[in-house]
C-alpha positions in Angstrom: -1.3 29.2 30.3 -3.2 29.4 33.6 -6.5 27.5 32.5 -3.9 24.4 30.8 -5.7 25.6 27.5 -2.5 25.8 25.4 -3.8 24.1 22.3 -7.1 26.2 21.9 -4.7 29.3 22.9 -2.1 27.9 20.1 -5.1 27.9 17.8 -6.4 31.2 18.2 -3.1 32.9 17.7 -2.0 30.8 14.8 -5.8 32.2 13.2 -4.8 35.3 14.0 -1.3 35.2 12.3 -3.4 33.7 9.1 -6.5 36.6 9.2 -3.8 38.9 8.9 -1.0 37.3 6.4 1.2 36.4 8.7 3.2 32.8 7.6 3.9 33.0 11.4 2.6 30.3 14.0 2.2 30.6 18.0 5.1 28.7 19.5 4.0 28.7 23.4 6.0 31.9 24.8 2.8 33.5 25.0 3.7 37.4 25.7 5.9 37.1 22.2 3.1 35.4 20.6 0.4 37.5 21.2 2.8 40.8 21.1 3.5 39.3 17.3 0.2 39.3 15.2 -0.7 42.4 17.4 2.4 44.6 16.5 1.9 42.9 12.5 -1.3 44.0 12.7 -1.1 47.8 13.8 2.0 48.1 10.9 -0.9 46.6 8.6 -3.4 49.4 9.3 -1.7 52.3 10.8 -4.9 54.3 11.4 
């Protein structure tokens, strides 16, 4: 990450992948894991 903030990054995605079911962690390829929860997410709630 540009700001060398990988382990509060980590943590926010690995929430994220929790807040919506996810068994899924962040695993530092950063486009994937943030393209992830997002795409999980907008299958979860189509509207």
């Amino acid at each position: 990450m540009a700001r060398k903030r990988d382990a509060e990054a980590r943590g926010l995605l690995d929430r994220g992948f929790a807040r919506i079911g996810k068994d899924d962690r962040a695993g530092g390829a950063w486009a994937d894991d943030v393209a992830r929860p997002a795409h999980a997410a907008a299958l979860r709630d189509a509207s």
